[in-house]
Structure formats: structure tokens, C-alpha cells
N, C-alpha and C positions, 0 to 999 in steps of 0.2 A: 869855411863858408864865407867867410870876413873879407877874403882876399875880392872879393868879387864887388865890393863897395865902392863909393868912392868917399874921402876925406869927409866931405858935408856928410855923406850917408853915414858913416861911421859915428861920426858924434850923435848924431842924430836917435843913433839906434844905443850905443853907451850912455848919452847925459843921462835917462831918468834912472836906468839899471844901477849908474856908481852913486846917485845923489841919494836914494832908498837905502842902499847899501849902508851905507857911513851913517846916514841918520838914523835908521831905525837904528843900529848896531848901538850909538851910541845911547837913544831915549830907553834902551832896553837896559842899560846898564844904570840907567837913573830910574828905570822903574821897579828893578828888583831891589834896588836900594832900598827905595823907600819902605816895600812891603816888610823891608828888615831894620826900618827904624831910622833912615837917613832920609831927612826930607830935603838937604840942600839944592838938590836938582831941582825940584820943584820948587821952591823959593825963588831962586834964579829965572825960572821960567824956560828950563830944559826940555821939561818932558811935554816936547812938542814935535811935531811931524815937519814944523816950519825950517825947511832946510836954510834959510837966511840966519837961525838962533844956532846951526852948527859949523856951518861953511868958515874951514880954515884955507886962507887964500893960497898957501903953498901943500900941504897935502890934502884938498878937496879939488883943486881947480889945476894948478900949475904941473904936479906930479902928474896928475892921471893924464893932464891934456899932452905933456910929453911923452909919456908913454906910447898914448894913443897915435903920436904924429910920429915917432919913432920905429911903427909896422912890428916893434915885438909879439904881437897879442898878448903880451902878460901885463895887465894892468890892475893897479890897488893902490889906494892914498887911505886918506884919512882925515877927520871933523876934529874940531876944537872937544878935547876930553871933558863928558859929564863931570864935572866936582861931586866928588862922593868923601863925603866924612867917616871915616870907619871907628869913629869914637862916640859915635852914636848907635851901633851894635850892640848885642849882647857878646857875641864872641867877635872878636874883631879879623881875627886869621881865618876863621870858618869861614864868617858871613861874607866875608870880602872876596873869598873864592866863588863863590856863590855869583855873586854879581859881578866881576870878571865872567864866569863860565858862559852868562848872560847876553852878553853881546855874538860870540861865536855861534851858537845856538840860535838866535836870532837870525843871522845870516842862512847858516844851513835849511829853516822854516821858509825864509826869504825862496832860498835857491826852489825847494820844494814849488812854492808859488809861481817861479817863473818860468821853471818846468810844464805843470798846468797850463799854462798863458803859450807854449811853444806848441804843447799838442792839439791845443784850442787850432792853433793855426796850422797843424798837419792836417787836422780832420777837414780844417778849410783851405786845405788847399786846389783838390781838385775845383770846387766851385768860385771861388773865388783869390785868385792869386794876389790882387791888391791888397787885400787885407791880411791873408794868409801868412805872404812872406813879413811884414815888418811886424807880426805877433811870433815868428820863430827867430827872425833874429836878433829882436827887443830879448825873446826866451833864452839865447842861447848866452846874450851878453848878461843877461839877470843871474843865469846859473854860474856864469865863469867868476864874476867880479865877486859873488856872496862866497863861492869856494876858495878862492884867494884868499878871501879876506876873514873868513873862517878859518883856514889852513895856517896863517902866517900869525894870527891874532894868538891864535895857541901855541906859537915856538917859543922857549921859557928864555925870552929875552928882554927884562925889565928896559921898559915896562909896558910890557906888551901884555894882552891878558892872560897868555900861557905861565907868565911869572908870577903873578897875583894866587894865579891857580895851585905853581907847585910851593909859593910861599904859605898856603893854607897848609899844606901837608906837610914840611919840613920844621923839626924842634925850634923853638924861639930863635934859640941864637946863631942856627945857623941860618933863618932866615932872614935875621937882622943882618946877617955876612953877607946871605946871597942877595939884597937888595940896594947894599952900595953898589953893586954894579950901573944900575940905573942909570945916573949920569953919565955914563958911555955909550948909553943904551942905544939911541939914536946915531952915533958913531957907527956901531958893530953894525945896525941894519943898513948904514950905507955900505960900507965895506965889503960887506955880503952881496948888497944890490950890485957895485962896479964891477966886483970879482966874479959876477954870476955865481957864486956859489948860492945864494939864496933860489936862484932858479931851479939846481941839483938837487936843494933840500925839498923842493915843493913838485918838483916834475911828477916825481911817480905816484906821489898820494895823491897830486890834484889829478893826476889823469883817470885814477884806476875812479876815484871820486865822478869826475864829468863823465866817465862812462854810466853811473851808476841814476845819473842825474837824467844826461840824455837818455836812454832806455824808459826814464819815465816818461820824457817829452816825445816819446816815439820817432828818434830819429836815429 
């Protein structure tokens, strides 16, 4: 449905979907922190909705806006990371899965929301098309970007949250092993990103997923 835009309309209908997206993902990962004994997010004055306290100017702005000028439709960036101290935990491998799991879940509730907000604009569409259409496809861009970003946030590639995640569950020292990788971390997802392979990893989940998503938003 995207194809039918034009550039201005596009951003127009992406900015507030990918700025929600990345913010809440990340205040959500500072506020289960905190119910688990980490209050650094808040200190800092994280756990705030104010997208200007999380906007990282290469994966908030730059990333997504090439994407978006590039006609892919597969667009996902990313906010400046909540600081989370996992030494203020009671279990620190536990509690830390917990709040990684945090952010992805987050999005998925997101997608759920913008679903709602698309069928809002089905039921209005016979009576009103004005309004109709930029509430489904505000909805449609809300659900793609939070399933993205949900889908890839959980691939076990430190230090994405999927790695946090399987670091909870894997014995000590082998998750001291499996979190050197980190510092390549960011290497491997571009890698993935030029090679498209990262698109292969995410095709069939995210689609079987926006099927699942659309059907709610009645399209």
C-alpha cells in the first residue's frame, strides 16, 4: 500500500511509528530495570517518552531515513541504549533477561496499538476517507516498524536483546564466552544487513507475524 505515497507522504506517515518505536522500546528497558532494583535510567532522566533524551543521530534518524529513501520497505534503527547497571540486581543473569525481554514486548503491545488505530480508520473509511486513510497507514507503518524491531531485537546477536536473553539461560562461563562476541556485534548486523541475509532471517517470521497483526487491523 506504501508504493502509492509519495517521499513527503511517506515520512510523514513513518516519523511518529519509528520515533514511538525506539523510545518506548528503550524507556521500557529502563523501567523494568528499575522495578528490579536498578535506578540508573532514572537518575539520568531516561525514563521519559521525550524522544529528544533518546535520539541517536545515526541509528534514529540517518539509518531509518535511508532506508526509507531507498523504496526497501524494510526499515528499523535504533536510540541511544538505557544504561542499566545489572549490579544492582538481585540475580544479575536472571534480572537482566527480564529487562532485555522488556523492550521487544514493548514493541509487540506497540504493534497491538497501531493495529487498533488502522481499524479505527477501516471502520472510517467509508465515511470519511480524509481521515481514514492516514490512520491505516500511520497503522500499517506502526505495526511493520514495532515487528521489525521486535523480531531482530530478539536475534542472539550481542548485544541485541535476544543475547541478553539467551545469556540469562546459558551456565556462567559459557555466557562470559558467548558475550565476548559483542564487540563485533555491530560488525555482524551490518554484514547481515549488505549481504541481505538479515532480510532471509526476518522474511518469514515477520510476514507470517504482519499477517497476524493486519487481521487485527481489519485489512
Amino acid at each position: 500500500m506504501m508504493d502509492e505515497l509519495t517521499l513527503l507522504q511517506r515520512i510523514v506517515v513513518w516519523i511518529l511509528p519509528v520515533i514511538f518505536a525506539i523510545t518506548v522500546h528503550e524507556v521500557a528497558h529502563g523501567w523494568v530495570a528499575k522495578k528490579y532494583g536498578d535506578n540508573t535510567a532514572a537518575m539520568l532522566g531516561r525514563l521519559t517518552l521525550n524522544p529528544i533524551k533518546h535520539i541517536d543521530l545515526f541509528g534514529t534518524l540517518i539509518i531509518p531515513g535511508l532506508l526509507l529513501l531507498s523504496g526497501t520497505g524494510f526499515i528499523f534503527g535504533w536510540a541511544k541504549p538505557v544504561p542499566v547497571d545489572a549490579r544492582n540486581f538481585k540475580n544479575p543473569l536472571r534480572d537482566m533477561a527480564i529487562v532485555a525481554l522488556a523492550g521487544p514486548v514493548a514493541n509487540l503491545l506497540m504493534a497491538v496499538g497501531w493495529a487498533l488505530i488502522a481499524r479505527l480508520g477501516v471502520s472510517m473509511h467509508s465515511q470519511s476517507e480524509a481521515i481514514a486513510l492516514p490512520l491505516i497507514y500511520t497503522g500499517i507503518a506502526g505495526i511493520s516498524i514495532n515487528l521489525v524491531l521486535a523480531l531482530l531485537n530478539l536475534l542472539p546477536i550481542p548485544p541485541l536483546d535476544g543475547s541478553r536473553i539467551l545469556t540469562g539461560i546459558l551456565p556462567r562461563y559459557w555466557a562470559w564466552q558467548y558475550n565476548r562476541l559483542e564487540r563485533f556485534g555491530f560488525i555482524i548486523l551490518l554484514v547481515l544487513l549488505y549481504t541481505r541475509v538479515l532480510n532471509l532471517i526476518l522474511e518469514y517470521p515477520l510476514y507470517f507475524a504482519q499477517q497476524v497483526f493486519f487481521s487485527i487491523a481489519g485489512l
